[in-house]
N, C-alpha and C positions, 0 to 999 in steps of 0.2 A: 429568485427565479433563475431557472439555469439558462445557462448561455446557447442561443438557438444552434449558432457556429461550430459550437464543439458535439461531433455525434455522440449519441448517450452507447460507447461500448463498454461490455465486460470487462473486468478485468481477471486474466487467465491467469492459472497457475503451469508455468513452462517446465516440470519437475524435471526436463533432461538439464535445465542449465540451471536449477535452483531459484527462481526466480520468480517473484508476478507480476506482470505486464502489463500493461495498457497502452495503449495503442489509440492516437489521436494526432487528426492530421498529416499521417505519412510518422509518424515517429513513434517511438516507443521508448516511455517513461518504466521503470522497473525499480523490484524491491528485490533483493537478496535475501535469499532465508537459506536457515540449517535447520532443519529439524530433531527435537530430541522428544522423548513420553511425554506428551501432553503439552509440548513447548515448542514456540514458532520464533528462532530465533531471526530479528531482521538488523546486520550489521551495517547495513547499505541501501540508500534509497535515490535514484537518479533519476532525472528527468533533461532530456537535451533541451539546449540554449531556446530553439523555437519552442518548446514548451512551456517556459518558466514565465510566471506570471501570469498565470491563464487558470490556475486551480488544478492542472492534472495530478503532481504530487499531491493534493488533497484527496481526489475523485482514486488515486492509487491506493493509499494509504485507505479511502473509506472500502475497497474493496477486501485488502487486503484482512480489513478488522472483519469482512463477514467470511473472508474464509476460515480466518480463526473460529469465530461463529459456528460455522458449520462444524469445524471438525471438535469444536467442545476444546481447544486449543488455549494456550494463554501465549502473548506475546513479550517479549523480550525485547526492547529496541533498545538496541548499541548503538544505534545512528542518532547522530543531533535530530534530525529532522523529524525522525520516527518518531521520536520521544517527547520533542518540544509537539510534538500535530496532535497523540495524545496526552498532552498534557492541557492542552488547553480544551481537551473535549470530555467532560467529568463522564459523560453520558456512555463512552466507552470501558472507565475504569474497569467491569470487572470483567474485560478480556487482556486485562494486563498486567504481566507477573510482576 
């Protein structure tokens, strides 16, 4: 059941600073990407201190998996986090290079 306290926002693609964002409670958690053909690279995934613990890195990371989604994209996670978050989720494998 999701958490009533955290508002259910989008998570945006900020493409001036490379980056997808989410945005909860005054802060914003983010993902770093490069992009190459058909490839979403994510070296880096942050979320500030008042966010941690809370699921936003997850609510980031699941957005980030539908933009991959949408643009028909496969992802690349260089980031521990990226990779441990889909690794433990089979149900994403095949947006993962």
């Amino acid at each position: 059941m999701p958490d009533a306290s955290v508002p259910d926002t989008p998570v945006i693609d900020n493409a001036d600073r490379h980056r997808f964002e989410l945005t909860e409670l005054g802060a914003v958690a983010f993902a770093d990407y490069r992009r190459e053909p058909g490839r979403l690279i994510i070296p880096h995934v942050e979320a500030p201190m008042a966010l941690r613990g809370g699921g936003t890195a997850g609510r980031l990371m699941a957005g980030v998996v539908a933009h991959a989604r949408a643009e028909g994209a496969k992802i690349v996670p260089l980031c521990s986090y990226a990779a441990a978050w889909l690794k433990r989720r089979p149900e994403h494998e095949d947006v993962v290079a």
